[in-house]
C-alpha positions as CSV (number, residue, x, y, z in Angstrom):
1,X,-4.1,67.0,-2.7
2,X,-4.4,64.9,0.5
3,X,-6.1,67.6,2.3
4,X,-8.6,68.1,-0.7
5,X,-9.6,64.6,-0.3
6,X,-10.3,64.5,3.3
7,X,-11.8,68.1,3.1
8,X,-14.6,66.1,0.1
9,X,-15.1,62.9,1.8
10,X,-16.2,64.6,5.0
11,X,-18.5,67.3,3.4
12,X,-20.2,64.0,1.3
13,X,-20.3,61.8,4.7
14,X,-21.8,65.1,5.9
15,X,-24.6,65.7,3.4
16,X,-25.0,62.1,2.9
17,X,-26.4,61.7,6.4
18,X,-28.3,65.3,7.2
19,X,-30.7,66.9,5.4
20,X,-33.0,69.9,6.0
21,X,-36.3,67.3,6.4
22,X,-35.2,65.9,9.0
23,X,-36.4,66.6,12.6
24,X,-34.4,68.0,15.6
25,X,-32.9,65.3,18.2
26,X,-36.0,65.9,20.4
27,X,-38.5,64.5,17.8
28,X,-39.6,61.3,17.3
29,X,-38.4,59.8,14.0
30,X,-40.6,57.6,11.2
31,X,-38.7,55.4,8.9
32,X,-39.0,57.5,6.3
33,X,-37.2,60.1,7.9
34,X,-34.4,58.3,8.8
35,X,-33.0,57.9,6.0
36,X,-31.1,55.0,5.4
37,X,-27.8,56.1,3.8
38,X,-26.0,57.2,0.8
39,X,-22.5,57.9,2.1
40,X,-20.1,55.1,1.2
41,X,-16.7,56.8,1.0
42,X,-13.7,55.5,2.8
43,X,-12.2,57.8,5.6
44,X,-8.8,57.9,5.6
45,X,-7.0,55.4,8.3
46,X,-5.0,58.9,9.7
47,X,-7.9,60.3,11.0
48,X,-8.2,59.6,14.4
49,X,-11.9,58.8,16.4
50,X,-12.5,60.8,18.9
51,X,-11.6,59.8,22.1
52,X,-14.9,57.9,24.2
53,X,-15.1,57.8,27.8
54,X,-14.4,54.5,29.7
55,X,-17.7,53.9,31.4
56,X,-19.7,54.8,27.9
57,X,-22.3,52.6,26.6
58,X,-25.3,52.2,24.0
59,X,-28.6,50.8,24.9
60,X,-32.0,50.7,23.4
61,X,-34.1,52.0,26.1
62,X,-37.7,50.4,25.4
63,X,-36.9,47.4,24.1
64,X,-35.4,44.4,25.9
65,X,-33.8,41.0,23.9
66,X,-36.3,38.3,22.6
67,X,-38.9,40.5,23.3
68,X,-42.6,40.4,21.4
69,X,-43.5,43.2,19.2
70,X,-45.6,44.8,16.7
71,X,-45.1,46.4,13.2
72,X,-44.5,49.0,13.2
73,X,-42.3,49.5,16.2
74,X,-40.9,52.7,18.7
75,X,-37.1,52.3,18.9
76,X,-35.6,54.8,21.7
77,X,-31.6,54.8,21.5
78,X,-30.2,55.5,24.7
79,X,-26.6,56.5,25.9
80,X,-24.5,57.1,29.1
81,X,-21.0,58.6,29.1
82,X,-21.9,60.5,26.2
83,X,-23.5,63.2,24.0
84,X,-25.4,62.8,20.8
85,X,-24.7,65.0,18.6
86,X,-25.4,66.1,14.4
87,X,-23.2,64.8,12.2
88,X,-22.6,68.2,11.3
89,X,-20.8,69.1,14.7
90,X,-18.2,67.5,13.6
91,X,-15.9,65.8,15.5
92,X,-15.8,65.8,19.4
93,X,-14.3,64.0,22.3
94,X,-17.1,61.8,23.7
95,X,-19.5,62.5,21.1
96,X,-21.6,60.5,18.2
97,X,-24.8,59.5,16.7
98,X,-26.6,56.5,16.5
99,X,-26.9,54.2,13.6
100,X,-29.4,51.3,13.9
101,X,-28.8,47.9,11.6
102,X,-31.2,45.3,11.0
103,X,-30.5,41.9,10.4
104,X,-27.0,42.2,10.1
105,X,-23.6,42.6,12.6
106,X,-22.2,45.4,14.3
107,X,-19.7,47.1,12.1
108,X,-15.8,46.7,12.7
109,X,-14.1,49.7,14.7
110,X,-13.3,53.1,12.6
111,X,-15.5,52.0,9.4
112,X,-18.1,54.1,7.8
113,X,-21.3,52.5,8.3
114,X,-22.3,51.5,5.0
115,X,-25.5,51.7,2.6
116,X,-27.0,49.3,0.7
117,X,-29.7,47.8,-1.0
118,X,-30.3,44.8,0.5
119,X,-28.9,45.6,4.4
120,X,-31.0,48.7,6.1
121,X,-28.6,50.9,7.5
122,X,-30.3,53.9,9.3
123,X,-28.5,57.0,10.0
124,X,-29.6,59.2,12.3
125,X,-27.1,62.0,11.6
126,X,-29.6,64.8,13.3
127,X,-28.8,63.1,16.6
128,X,-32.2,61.7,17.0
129,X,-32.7,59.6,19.8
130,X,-36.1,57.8,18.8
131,X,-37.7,56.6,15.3
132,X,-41.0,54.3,14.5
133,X,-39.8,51.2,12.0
134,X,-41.6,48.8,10.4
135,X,-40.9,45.2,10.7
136,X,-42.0,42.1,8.7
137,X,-43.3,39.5,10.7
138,X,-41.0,36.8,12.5
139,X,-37.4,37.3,14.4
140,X,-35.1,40.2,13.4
141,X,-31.9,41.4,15.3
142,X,-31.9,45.1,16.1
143,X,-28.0,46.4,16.6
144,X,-27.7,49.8,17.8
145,X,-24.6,51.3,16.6
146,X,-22.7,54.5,17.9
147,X,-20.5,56.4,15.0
148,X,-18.6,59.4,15.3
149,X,-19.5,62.4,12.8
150,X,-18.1,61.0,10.1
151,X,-20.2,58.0,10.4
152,X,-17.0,55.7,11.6
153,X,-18.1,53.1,13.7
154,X,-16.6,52.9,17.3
155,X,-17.3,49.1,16.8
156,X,-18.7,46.8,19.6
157,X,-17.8,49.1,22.5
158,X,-20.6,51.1,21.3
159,X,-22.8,48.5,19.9
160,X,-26.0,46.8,21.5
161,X,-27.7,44.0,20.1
162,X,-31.0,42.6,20.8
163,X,-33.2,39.8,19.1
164,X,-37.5,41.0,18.9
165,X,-40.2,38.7,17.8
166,X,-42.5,41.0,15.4
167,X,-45.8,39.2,15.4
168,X,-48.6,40.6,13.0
Protein backbone atom coordinates (compact mmCIF):
# COMPACT_ATOMS: atom_id res chain seq x y z
CA UNK A 1 0.00 0.00 0.00
CA UNK A 2 3.03 2.14 0.84
CA UNK A 3 4.40 1.73 -2.58
CA UNK A 4 0.93 2.82 -4.13
CA UNK A 5 1.21 5.92 -2.31
CA UNK A 6 4.49 7.03 -3.28
CA UNK A 7 3.89 5.59 -6.85
CA UNK A 8 0.48 8.50 -6.82
CA UNK A 9 2.09 11.28 -5.08
CA UNK A 10 4.93 11.42 -7.56
CA UNK A 11 2.82 10.93 -10.78
CA UNK A 12 0.45 14.14 -9.21
CA UNK A 13 3.76 16.24 -8.25
CA UNK A 14 4.54 15.20 -11.78
CA UNK A 15 1.52 16.43 -13.66
CA UNK A 16 1.01 19.12 -11.32
CA UNK A 17 4.10 20.93 -12.49
CA UNK A 18 4.43 19.87 -16.46
CA UNK A 19 2.07 20.28 -18.97
CA UNK A 20 2.13 19.90 -22.81
CA UNK A 21 1.81 24.06 -23.13
CA UNK A 22 4.69 24.63 -21.86
CA UNK A 23 7.89 25.53 -23.70
CA UNK A 24 11.20 23.57 -23.93
CA UNK A 25 14.15 24.72 -21.38
CA UNK A 26 15.59 26.84 -24.20
CA UNK A 27 12.59 29.23 -24.43
CA UNK A 28 11.88 32.12 -22.84
CA UNK A 29 8.93 31.77 -20.35
CA UNK A 30 5.83 34.56 -19.78
CA UNK A 31 4.04 34.32 -16.50
CA UNK A 32 1.40 32.74 -17.78
CA UNK A 33 3.24 29.87 -18.75
CA UNK A 34 4.82 29.23 -15.75
CA UNK A 35 2.35 28.10 -14.01
CA UNK A 36 2.28 28.66 -10.54
CA UNK A 37 1.41 25.34 -8.92
CA UNK A 38 -1.13 22.86 -8.08
CA UNK A 39 0.83 20.12 -6.41
CA UNK A 40 0.54 20.11 -2.66
CA UNK A 41 1.06 16.57 -1.55
CA UNK A 42 3.53 15.56 1.12
CA UNK A 43 6.48 13.27 -0.06
CA UNK A 44 7.20 10.82 2.18
CA UNK A 45 10.28 11.63 4.71
CA UNK A 46 12.02 7.96 3.26
CA UNK A 47 12.61 9.28 0.12
CA UNK A 48 15.90 10.51 -0.14
CA UNK A 49 17.06 13.95 -2.31
CA UNK A 50 19.39 13.39 -4.61
CA UNK A 51 22.66 13.88 -3.81
CA UNK A 52 24.02 17.83 -5.01
CA UNK A 53 27.55 18.57 -5.61
CA UNK A 54 29.65 20.61 -3.02
CA UNK A 55 30.53 23.66 -5.11
CA UNK A 56 26.66 23.90 -6.48
CA UNK A 57 24.88 27.06 -6.41
CA UNK A 58 21.69 29.14 -7.78
CA UNK A 59 21.87 32.59 -9.05
CA UNK A 60 19.72 34.83 -11.01
CA UNK A 61 21.89 35.84 -13.85
CA UNK A 62 20.41 39.43 -14.87
CA UNK A 63 19.40 40.68 -12.01
CA UNK A 64 21.52 41.98 -9.11
CA UNK A 65 20.04 42.91 -5.27
CA UNK A 66 18.30 46.29 -4.72
CA UNK A 67 18.36 46.78 -8.20
CA UNK A 68 15.62 49.24 -10.27
CA UNK A 69 13.31 47.58 -12.56
CA UNK A 70 10.34 47.67 -14.71
CA UNK A 71 6.99 45.65 -14.95
CA UNK A 72 7.09 43.47 -16.44
CA UNK A 73 10.44 41.95 -15.82
CA UNK A 74 13.12 39.17 -17.66
CA UNK A 75 14.20 36.73 -14.84
CA UNK A 76 17.20 34.36 -16.09
CA UNK A 77 17.87 31.48 -13.44
CA UNK A 78 21.24 30.49 -13.47
CA UNK A 79 23.22 27.42 -12.01
CA UNK A 80 26.79 25.95 -11.59
CA UNK A 81 27.56 22.38 -10.35
CA UNK A 82 24.42 21.33 -11.82
CA UNK A 83 21.91 20.27 -14.50
CA UNK A 84 18.36 21.48 -15.00
CA UNK A 85 16.36 19.15 -15.81
CA UNK A 86 12.04 18.34 -16.33
CA UNK A 87 10.44 17.26 -13.58
CA UNK A 88 9.60 14.36 -15.48
CA UNK A 89 13.30 13.05 -15.50
CA UNK A 90 12.77 12.05 -12.42
CA UNK A 91 15.25 11.87 -9.92
CA UNK A 92 18.99 12.35 -10.55
CA UNK A 93 22.23 12.98 -8.70
CA UNK A 94 22.97 16.64 -9.19
CA UNK A 95 19.98 17.53 -10.84
CA UNK A 96 16.68 19.94 -10.36
CA UNK A 97 14.55 22.74 -11.55
CA UNK A 98 14.08 26.04 -10.51
CA UNK A 99 11.15 27.39 -8.55
CA UNK A 100 10.97 31.23 -8.21
CA UNK A 101 8.90 32.80 -4.94
CA UNK A 102 7.87 36.21 -4.55
CA UNK A 103 7.53 38.02 -1.49
CA UNK A 104 7.99 35.19 0.64
CA UNK A 105 11.17 32.89 2.19
CA UNK A 106 13.07 30.17 0.83
CA UNK A 107 11.45 26.97 1.62
CA UNK A 108 12.85 24.47 4.44
CA UNK A 109 15.13 21.56 3.11
CA UNK A 110 13.15 18.36 1.52
CA UNK A 111 9.63 20.20 1.32
CA UNK A 112 7.47 20.36 -1.64
CA UNK A 113 7.30 23.79 -2.75
CA UNK A 114 3.86 24.78 -2.15
CA UNK A 115 0.83 26.53 -3.95
CA UNK A 116 -1.33 28.97 -2.94
CA UNK A 117 -3.50 31.74 -3.39
CA UNK A 118 -2.17 34.40 -1.82
CA UNK A 119 1.97 33.40 -2.16
CA UNK A 120 3.14 33.03 -6.03
CA UNK A 121 4.93 29.99 -6.27
CA UNK A 122 6.25 29.39 -9.86
CA UNK A 123 7.23 26.07 -11.06
CA UNK A 124 9.25 25.74 -13.81
CA UNK A 125 9.08 21.92 -14.00
CA UNK A 126 10.07 22.01 -18.02
CA UNK A 127 13.51 23.03 -16.77
CA UNK A 128 13.19 26.48 -18.08
CA UNK A 129 15.91 28.74 -17.33
CA UNK A 130 14.18 32.24 -18.17
CA UNK A 131 10.49 33.71 -17.73
CA UNK A 132 8.99 37.50 -18.15
CA UNK A 133 6.91 38.42 -14.74
CA UNK A 134 4.94 41.17 -13.88
CA UNK A 135 5.47 43.14 -10.89
CA UNK A 136 3.37 45.79 -9.07
CA UNK A 137 5.05 48.76 -8.36
CA UNK A 138 7.41 49.28 -5.15
CA UNK A 139 10.01 46.59 -3.42
CA UNK A 140 9.47 42.81 -3.85
CA UNK A 141 12.01 39.98 -2.84
CA UNK A 142 12.69 37.54 -5.67
CA UNK A 143 14.05 33.92 -4.10
CA UNK A 144 15.20 31.59 -6.54
CA UNK A 145 14.62 28.24 -5.40
CA UNK A 146 16.33 24.82 -6.69
CA UNK A 147 13.94 21.56 -6.14
CA UNK A 148 14.49 18.18 -7.02
CA UNK A 149 11.81 16.35 -9.42
CA UNK A 150 9.54 15.94 -7.04
CA UNK A 151 9.44 19.54 -6.31
CA UNK A 152 11.38 19.04 -2.77
CA UNK A 153 13.18 21.92 -1.94
CA UNK A 154 17.04 21.49 -1.38
CA UNK A 155 16.52 24.52 1.07
CA UNK A 156 19.00 27.54 1.31
CA UNK A 157 21.91 25.72 -0.27
CA UNK A 158 20.15 26.17 -3.39
CA UNK A 159 18.32 29.32 -2.66
CA UNK A 160 19.29 33.04 -3.85
CA UNK A 161 17.57 35.92 -2.67
CA UNK A 162 17.53 39.29 -4.02
CA UNK A 163 15.42 42.63 -3.18
CA UNK A 164 14.32 44.79 -6.88
CA UNK A 165 12.68 48.10 -6.83
CA UNK A 166 9.79 47.83 -9.59
CA UNK A 167 9.15 51.41 -10.58
CA UNK A 168 6.20 52.18 -13.05
Amino acid sequence: MRYIFTAAVIAASLIGCTSNEEKPASTTDTAHDAHPSTATAAVPDNTPLPEIPANARVFFVNLKDGQTVTSPLKVEMGVEGLKVDSATAGLKAGSGHHHLLIDIDSIPTKVMVPATDSVRHYHFGNAQTSAEIKLTPGKHVLVLQFADALHRSFGTRLTSRITVDVKQ
